[in-house]
C-alpha positions as CSV (number, residue, x, y, z in Angstrom):
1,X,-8.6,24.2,0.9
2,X,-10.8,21.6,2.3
3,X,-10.2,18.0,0.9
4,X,-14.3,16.4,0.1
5,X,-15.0,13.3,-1.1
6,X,-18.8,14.1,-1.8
7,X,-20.8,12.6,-4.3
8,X,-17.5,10.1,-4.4
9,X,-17.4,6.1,-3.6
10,X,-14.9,4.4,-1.6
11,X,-14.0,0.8,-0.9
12,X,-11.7,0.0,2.2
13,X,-10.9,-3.5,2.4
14,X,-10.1,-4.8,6.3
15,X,-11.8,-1.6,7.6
16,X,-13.7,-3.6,10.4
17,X,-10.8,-2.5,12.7
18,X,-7.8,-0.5,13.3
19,X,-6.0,0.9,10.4
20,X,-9.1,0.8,8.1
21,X,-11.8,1.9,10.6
22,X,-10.0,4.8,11.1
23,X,-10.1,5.3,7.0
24,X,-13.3,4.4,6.4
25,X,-14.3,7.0,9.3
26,X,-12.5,9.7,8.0
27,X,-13.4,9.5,4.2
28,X,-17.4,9.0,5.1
29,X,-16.7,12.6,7.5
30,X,-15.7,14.3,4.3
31,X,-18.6,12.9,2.3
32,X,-18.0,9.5,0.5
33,X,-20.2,6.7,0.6
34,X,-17.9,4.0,2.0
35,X,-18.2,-0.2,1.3
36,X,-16.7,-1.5,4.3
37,X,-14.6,-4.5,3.7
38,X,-14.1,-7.1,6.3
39,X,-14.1,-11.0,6.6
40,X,-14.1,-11.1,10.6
41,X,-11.1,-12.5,11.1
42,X,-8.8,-12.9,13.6
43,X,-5.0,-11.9,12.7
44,X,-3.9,-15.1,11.6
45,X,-6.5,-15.0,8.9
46,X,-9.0,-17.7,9.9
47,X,-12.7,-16.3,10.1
48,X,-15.9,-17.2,11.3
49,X,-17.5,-15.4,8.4
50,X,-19.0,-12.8,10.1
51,X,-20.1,-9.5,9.1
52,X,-19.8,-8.0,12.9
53,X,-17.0,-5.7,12.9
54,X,-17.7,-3.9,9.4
55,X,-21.6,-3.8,10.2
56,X,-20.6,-2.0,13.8
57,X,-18.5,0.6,12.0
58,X,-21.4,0.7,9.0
59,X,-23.5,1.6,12.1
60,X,-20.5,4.2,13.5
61,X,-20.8,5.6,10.0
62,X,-24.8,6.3,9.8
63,X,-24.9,7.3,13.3
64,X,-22.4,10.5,12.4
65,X,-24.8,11.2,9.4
66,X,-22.5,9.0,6.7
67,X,-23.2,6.2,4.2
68,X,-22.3,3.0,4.5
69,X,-22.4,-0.8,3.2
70,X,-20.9,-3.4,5.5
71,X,-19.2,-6.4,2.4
72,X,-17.8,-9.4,4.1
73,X,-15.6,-10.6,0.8
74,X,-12.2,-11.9,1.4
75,X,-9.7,-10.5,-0.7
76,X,-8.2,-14.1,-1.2
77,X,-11.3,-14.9,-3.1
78,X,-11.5,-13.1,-6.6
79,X,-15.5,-14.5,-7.1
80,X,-16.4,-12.5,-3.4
81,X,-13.9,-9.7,-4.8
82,X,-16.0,-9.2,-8.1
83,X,-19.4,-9.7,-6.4
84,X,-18.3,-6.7,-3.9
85,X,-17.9,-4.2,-6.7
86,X,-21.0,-5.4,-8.4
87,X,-22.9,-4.9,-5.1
88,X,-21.2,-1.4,-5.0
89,X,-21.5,-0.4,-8.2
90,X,-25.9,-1.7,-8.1
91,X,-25.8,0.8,-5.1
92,X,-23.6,3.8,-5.5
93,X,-23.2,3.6,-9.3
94,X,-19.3,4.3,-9.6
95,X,-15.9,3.7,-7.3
96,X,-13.8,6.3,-7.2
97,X,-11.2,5.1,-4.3
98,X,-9.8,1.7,-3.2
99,X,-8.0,1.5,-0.2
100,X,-6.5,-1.3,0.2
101,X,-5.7,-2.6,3.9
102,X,-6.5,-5.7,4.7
103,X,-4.0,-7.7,6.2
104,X,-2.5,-10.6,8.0
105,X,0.7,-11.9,10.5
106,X,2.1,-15.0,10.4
107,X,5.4,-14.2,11.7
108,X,8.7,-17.0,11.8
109,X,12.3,-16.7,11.5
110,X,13.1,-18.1,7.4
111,X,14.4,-21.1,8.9
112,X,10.8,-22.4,10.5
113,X,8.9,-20.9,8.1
114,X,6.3,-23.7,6.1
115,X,6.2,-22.5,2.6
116,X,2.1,-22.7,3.3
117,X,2.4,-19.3,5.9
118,X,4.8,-17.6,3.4
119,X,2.4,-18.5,0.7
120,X,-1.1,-17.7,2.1
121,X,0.8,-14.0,4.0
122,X,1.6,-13.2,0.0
123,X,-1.8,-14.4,-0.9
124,X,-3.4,-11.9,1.5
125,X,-1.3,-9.1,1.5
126,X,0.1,-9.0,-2.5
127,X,-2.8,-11.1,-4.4
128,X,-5.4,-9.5,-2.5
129,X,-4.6,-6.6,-3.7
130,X,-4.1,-7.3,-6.9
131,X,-7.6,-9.1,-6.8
132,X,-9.5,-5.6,-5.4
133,X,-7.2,-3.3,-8.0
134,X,-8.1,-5.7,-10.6
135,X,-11.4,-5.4,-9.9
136,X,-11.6,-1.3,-9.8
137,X,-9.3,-0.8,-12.5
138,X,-11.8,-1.2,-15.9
139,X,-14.1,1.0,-13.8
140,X,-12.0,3.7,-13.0
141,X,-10.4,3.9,-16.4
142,X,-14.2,4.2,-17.9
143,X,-15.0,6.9,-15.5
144,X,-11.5,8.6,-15.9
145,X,-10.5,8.8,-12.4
146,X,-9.6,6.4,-9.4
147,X,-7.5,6.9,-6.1
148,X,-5.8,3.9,-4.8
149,X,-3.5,3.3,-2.0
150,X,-1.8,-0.2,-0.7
151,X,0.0,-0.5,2.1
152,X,3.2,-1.2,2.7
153,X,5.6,-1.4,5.6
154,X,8.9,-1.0,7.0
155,X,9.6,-4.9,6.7
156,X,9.4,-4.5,3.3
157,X,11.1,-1.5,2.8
158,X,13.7,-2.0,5.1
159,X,13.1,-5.6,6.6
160,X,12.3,-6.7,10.5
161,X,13.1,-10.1,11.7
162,X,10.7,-13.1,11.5
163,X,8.9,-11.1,8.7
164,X,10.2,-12.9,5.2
165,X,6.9,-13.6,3.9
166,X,5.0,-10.4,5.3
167,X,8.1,-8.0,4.2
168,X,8.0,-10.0,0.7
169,X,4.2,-9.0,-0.1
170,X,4.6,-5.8,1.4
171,X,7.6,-4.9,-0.7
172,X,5.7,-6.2,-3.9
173,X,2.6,-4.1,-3.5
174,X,5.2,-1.3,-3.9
175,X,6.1,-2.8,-7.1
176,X,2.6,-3.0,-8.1
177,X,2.3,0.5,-7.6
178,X,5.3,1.7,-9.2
179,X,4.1,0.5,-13.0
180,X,0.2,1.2,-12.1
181,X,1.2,4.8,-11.9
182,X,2.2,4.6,-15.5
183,X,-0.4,2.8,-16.6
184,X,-3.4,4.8,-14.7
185,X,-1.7,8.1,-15.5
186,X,-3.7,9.4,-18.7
187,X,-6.9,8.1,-17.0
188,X,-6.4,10.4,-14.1
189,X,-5.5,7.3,-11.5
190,X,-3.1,7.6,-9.3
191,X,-2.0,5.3,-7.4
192,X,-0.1,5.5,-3.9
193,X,1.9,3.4,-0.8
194,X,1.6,3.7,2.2
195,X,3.5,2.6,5.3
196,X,2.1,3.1,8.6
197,X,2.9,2.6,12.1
198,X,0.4,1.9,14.4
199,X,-0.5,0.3,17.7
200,X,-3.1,-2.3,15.5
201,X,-4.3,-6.1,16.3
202,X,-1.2,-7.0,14.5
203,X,1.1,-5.1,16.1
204,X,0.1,-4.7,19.8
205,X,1.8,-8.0,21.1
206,X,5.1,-7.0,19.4
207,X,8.1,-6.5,21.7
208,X,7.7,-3.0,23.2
209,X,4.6,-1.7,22.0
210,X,2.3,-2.2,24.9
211,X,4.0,1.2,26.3
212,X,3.4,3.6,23.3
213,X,0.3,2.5,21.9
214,X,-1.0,6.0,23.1
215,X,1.3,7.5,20.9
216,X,0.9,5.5,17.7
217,X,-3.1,5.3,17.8
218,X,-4.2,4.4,14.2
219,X,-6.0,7.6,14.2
220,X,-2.6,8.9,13.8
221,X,-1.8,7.6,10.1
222,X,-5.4,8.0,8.8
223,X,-4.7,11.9,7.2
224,X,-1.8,10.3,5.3
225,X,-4.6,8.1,3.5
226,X,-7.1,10.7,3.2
227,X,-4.3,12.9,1.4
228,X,-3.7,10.2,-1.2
229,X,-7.0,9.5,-2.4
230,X,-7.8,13.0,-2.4
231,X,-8.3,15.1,-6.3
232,X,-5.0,16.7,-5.6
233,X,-3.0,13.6,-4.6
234,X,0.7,12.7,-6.1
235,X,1.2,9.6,-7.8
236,X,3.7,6.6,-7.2
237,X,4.8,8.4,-3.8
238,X,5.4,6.0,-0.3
239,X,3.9,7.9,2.4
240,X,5.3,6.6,6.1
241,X,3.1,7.8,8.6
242,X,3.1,7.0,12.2
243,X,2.4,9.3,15.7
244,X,1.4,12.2,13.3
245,X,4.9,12.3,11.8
246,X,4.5,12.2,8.2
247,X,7.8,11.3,5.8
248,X,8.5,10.4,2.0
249,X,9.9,7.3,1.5
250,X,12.0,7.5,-1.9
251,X,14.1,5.0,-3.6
252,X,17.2,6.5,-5.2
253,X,20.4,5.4,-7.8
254,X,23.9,6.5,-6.8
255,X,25.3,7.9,-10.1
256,X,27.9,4.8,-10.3
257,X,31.2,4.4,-11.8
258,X,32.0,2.8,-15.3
259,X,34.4,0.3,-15.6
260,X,34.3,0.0,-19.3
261,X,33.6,-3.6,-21.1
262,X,37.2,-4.0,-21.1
263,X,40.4,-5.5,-19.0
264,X,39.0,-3.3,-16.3
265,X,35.4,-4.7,-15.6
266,X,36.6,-6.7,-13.0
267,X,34.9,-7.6,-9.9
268,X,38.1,-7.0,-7.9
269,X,37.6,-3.4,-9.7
270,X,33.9,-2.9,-8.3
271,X,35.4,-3.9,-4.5
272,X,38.3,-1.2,-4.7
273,X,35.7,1.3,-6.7
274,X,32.9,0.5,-3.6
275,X,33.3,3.8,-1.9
276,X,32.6,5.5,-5.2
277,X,29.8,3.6,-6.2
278,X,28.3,4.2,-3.2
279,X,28.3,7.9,-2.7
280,X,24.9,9.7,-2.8
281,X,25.9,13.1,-3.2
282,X,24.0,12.8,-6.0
283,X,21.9,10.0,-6.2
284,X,18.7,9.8,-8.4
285,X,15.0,8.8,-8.1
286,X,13.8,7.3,-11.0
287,X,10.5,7.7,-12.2
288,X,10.6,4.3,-14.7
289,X,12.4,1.4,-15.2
290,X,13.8,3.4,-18.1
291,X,15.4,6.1,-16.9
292,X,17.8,3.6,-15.2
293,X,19.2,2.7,-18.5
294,X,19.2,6.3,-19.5
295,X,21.6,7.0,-16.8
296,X,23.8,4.4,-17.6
297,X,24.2,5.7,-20.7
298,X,24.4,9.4,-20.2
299,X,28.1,8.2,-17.7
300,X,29.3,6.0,-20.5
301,X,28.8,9.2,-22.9
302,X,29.9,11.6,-20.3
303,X,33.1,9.6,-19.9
304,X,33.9,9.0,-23.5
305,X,33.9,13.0,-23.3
């Protein structure tokens, strides 16, 4: 079945380019009214202020037949942040998705790092965020539904050199998603990651890139988005998406070994047991922080047995 968004509202933040163009395209195609986010600026994160690149894709939008606001609010800035969803909410009346994109690169090995470019790439990336969720959050719990999405990557998940700071907020949002899923779920939000790879302003000067951007155009990862703010979405998933290959990213618990509290809880006993306690045959997702106790307790049972 066809996936609409009529009649819905939809804020992208950083949608003035790559990644969240290509969203705030796709979801206005299928119907929603679309606030596109952008503060104009460059990839570092300093801005002129202007509203250019979200009014030219407001403009791509009305020009296919769409419906459209162009918002220049930086995420940074929780006073723009809330002003955005009152100017959405004068116009459209309700929000129904929040995809949140925007982004910035300030990329140094740890050891040259200034604690101002780790702090202002998890200002950005994790407090922005927070700031735009924040901000949707009383709304869609009133109107009993909400779709949101953050983006994470594989420098979080997995780590990429010179990225501390960005792999740090883009490992958090995940956290942030992992206990809104709970929280949103008898209010009918859901609330998904996803990680995408694409040949972006952020990631065309990397080593390599310049001779696959073809392949990884940011049209590419859009239908992973589109898929997770739709009715039928899951909840608390990581989507990786990239070249029209679309994965599950999943965090799983070996089962372990006990060691008991006793003579035997040794470190020297975790180093000889390491094999063990590393086997996935068969390794767990958890759901909830929970259900990691509950496994530890179920082998401590088991094992008294």
């Amino acid at each position: 079945m066809a996936i609409t968004f009529k009649d819905q509202v939809a804020i992208v933040t950083g949608a003035g380019g790559g990644l969240g163009r290509c969203h705030a395209l796709d979801l206005a195609k299928r119907g929603a009214k679309v606030v596109v986010n952008d503060l104009g600026g460059n990839v570092e994160g300093s801005s002129d202020g202007s509203l250019s690149p979200a009014e030219a894709v407001v403009e791509e939008i009305k020009a296919a037949g769409g419906e459209a606001m162009a918002n220049g609010a930086s995420v940074t800035d929780k006073s723009q942040v809330e002003a955005m969803i009152k100017e959405a909410m004068d116009a459209y009346g309700r929000i129904d998705i929040l995809v949140n994109n925007a982004g910035i690169l300030r990329d140094k090995s740890f050891n040259k790092i200034e604690e101002e470019d780790f702090r202002t790439v998890l200002e950005v990336h994790l407090m922005g965020t927070v700031n735009c969720t924040k901000a949707v959050w009383e709304i869609m719990r009133e109107q009993n539904y909400g779709r949101i999405v953050v983006t994470t990557s594989s420098s979080g998940l997995y780590g990429n050199f010179g990225q501390t700071n960005y792999g740090s907020a883009k490992m958090a949002v995940v956290g942030l998603i992992n206990t809104l899923k709970l929280e949103g779920a008898k209010y009918n939000i859901k609330c998904n990651a996803l990680a995408p790879l694409a040949g972006t302003r952020m990631t065309e000067e990397l080593p390599g890139m310049g001779d696959i951007l073809d392949q990884i155009k940011p049209d590419f990862v859009t239908p992973a988005v589109t898929y997770l703010v739709s009715e039928e979405a899951p909840t608390g998933t990581i989507i990786a998406a990239g070249a029209g290959v679309f994965a599950r990213v999943m965090i799983h618990e070996t089962i372990g070994v006990n060691l008991g509290t006793g003579q035997d809880m040794t470190a020297e006993n975790i180093a000889s047991n390491w094999d063990q306690i590393s086997d996935m045959k068969d390794a767990k997702p958890c759901y909830q922080g929970g259900e990691q106790a509950m496994k530890i307790f179920e082998l401590i049972q088991k094992d008294k047995g």
